[in-house]
C-alpha positions in Angstrom: -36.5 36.5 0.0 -36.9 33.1 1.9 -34.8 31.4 -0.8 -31.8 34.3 -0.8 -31.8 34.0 3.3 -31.6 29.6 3.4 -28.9 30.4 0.7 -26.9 33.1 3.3 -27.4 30.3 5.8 -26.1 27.4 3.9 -23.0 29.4 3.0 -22.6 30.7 6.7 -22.2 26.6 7.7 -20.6 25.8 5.1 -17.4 28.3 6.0 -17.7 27.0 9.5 -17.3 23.9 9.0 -14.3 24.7 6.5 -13.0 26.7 9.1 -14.0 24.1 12.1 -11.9 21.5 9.9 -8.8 23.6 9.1 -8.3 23.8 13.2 -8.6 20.4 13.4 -12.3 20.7 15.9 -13.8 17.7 13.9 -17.3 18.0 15.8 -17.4 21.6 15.6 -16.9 20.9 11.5 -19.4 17.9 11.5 -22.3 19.8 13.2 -21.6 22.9 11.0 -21.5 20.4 7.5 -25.0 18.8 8.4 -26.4 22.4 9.0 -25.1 23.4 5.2 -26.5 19.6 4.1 -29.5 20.4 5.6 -30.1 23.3 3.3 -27.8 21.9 0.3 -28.4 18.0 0.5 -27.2 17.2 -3.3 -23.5 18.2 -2.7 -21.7 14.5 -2.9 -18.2 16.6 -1.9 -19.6 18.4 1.7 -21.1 14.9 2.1 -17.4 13.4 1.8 -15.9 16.2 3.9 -18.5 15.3 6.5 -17.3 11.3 6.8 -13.8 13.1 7.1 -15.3 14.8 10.3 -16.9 12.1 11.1 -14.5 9.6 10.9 -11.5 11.9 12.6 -14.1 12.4 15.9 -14.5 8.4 16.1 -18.5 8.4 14.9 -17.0 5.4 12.3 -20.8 4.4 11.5 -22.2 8.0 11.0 -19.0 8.5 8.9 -20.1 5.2 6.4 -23.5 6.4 6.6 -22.2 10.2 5.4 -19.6 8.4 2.6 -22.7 6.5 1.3 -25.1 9.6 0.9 -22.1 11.0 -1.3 -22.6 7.9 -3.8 -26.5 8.7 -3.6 -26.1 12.0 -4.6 -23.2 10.9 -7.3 -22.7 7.1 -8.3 -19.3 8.0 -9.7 -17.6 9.8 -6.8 -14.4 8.2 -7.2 -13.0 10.4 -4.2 -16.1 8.9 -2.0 -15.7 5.3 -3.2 -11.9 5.3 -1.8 -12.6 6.8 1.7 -15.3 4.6 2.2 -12.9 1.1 0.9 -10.6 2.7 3.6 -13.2 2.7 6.3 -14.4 -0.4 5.5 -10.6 -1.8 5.7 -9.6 0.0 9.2 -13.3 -1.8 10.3 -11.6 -5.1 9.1 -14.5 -5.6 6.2 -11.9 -6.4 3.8 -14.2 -8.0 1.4 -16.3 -5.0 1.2 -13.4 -2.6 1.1 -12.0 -4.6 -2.1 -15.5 -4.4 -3.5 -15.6 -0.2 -3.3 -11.9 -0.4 -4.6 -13.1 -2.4 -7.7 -16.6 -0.3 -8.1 -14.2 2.9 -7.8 -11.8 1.6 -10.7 -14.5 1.1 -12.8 -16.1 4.6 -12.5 -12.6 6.0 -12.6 -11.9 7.8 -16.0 -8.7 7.0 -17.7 -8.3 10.6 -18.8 -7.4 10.8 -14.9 -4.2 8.8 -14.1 -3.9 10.2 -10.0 -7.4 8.7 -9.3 -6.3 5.7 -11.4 -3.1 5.5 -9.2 -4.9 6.1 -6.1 -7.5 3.3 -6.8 -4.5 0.7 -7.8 -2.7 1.6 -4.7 -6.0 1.1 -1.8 -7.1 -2.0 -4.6 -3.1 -3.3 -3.7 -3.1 -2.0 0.3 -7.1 -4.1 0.2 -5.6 -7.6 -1.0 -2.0 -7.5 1.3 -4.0 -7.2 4.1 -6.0 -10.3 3.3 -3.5 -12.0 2.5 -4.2 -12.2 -2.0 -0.7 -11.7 -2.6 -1.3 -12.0 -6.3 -4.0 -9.4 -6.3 -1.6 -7.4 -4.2 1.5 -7.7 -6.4 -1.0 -7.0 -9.6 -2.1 -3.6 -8.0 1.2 -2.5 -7.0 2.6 -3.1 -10.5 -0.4 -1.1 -12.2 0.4 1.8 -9.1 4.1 1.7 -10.6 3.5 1.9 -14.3 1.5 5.3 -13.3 4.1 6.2 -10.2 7.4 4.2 -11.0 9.2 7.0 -8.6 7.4 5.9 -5.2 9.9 4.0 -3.3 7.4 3.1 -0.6 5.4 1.4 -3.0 8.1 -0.5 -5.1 8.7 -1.9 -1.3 5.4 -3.2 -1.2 5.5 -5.1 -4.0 8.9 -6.5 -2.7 7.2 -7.8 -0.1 3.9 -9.0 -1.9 6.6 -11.0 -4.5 8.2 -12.3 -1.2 5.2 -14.1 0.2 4.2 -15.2 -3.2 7.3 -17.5 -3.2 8.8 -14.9 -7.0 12.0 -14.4 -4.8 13.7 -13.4 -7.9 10.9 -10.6 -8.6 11.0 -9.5 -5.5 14.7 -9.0 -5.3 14.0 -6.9 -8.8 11.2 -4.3 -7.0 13.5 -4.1 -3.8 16.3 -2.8 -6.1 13.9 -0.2 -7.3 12.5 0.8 -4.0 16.5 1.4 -2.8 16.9 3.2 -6.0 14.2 5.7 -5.3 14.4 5.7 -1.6 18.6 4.5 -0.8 17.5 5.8 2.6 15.1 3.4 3.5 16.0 0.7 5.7 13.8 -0.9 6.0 14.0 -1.9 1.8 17.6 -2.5 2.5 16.6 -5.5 5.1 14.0 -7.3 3.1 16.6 -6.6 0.3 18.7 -8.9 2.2 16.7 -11.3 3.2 15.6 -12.0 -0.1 18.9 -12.1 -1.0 19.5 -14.5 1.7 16.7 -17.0 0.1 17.9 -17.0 -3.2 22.2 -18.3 -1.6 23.3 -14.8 -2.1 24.8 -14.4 1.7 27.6 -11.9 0.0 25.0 -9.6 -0.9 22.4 -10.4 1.8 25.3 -9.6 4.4 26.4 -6.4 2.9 22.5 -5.2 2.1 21.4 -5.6 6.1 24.6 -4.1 7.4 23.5 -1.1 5.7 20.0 -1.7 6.9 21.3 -1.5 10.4 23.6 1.9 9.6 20.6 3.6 8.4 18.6 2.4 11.7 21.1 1.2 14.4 17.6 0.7 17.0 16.1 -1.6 15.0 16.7 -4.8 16.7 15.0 -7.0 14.1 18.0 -6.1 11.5 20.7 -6.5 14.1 19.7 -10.0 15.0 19.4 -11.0 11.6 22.6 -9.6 10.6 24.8 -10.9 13.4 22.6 -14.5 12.0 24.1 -14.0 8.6 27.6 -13.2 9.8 27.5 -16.1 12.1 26.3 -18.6 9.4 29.1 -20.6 8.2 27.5 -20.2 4.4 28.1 -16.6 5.3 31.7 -17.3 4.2 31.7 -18.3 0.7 31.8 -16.3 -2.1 29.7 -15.6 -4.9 32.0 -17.2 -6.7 31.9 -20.9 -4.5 28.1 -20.3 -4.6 28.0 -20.3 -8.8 30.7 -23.4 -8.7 28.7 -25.5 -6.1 25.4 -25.2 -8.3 27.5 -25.9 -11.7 29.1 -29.0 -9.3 25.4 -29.8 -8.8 23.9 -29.4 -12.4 26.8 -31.9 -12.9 25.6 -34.3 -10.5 21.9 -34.0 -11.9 23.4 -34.7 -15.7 25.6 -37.8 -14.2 22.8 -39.0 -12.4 20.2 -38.9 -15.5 23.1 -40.8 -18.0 23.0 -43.3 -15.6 19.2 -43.8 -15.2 18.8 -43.9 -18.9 21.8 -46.1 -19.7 19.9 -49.1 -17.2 
């Protein structure tokens, strides 16, 4: 009789707290969660949804300390291993977030290509924001070969080519993030500046002009657009661009005749 009535009580919190969370009341879900816990302590997913709680009313500790009794209960929550990389990253613990991300891809089954994509994705969001461009650009690309339709993400590896110095890869993902997202303006500016790096100013000019139609506020592109059009490069061609390097490669073979004919 005792055991039928904890087991009436534990579902009573545990609808509370569902209901508490679908209305947004975050403490009203996390006190109802650690009343069904209390009762129920092996369930790694109420543990989960009680870091959610946790996290969304501000407790940011409690909330690690509920993501980490999910592992307890089950080493290979995949679900619990990302939330808790993303806490760790919005706490700035980068390292430790990249850590979960790695532990996470390595419990991940490959029978399961969303929690695959999910862990590339936070494994790529851990390394851009410290700066392992690399790391980021290799995530990305494992994200895409999952998800090539996410323009958002195709972007991000733009951007993670960019500051690697592979200007010519990143002009490559930016195409694909305009292809899947031609809305975006914010691919259409890096777009052009990349395009701008690699002597393109044609292209570059006609890629943040759009940038600027699809966001006319955005200050940033307008500055850099009125730059382009005021450059004096800004006037050649595509075509004067391809003769002045063949003029150059000319120079380069003149010059290395005469070096060798001293």
């Amino acid at each position: 009789m005792l055991a039928l009535w904890r087991k009436l009580k534990a579902r009573r919190a545990l609808e509370a707290g569902d209901a508490a969370r679908d209305v947004r009341d975050w403490q009203a879900a996390a006190l109802a969660y650690r009343r069904y816990l209390g009762t129920v302590p092996d369930d790694a997913g109420i543990w989960v949804q009680l870091g959610h709680a946790l996290k969304e009313s501000g407790a940011i500790a409690e909330a690690e300390t509920a993501y980490r009794a999910a592992l307890d209960v089950r080493a290979d929550d995949v679900d619990a291993c990302l939330h808790l990389s993303h806490l760790l990253r919005a706490s700035g613990r980068q390292d430790e977030a990249s850590a979960f991300c790695r532990d996470a891809a390595d419990r991940a089954p490959a029978s399961h290509p969303d929690a695959q994509a999910e862990i590339q994705r936070a494994l790529g969001d851990a390394a851009r924001d410290s700066g392992e461009w690399g790391r980021a650009a290799d995530a990305y690309s494992a994200y895409l070969e999952i998800v090539p339709g996410d323009g958002g993400i195709w972007a991000q590896l733009g951007h993670a080519l960019r500051e690697g110095g592979q200007f010519e890869k990143a002009h490559e993902a930016y195409r694909k993030a305009i292809a899947c997202s031609p809305e975006s303006a914010d691919a259409w500016f890096f777009h052009g500046l990349t395009l701008k790096v690699l002597g393109r100013w044609t292209e570059a000019q006609a890629a943040v002009s759009r940038a600027v139609e699809l966001d006319p506020a955005d200050n940033r592109a307008r500055e850099e657009l009125k730059a382009i059009t005021s450059s004096p490069r800004s006037s050649r061609t595509d075509a004067a661009r391809r003769e002045g390097a063949g003029m150059a490669r000319d120079d380069e073979q003149r010059l290395l005749i005469q070096s060798q004919s001293r």
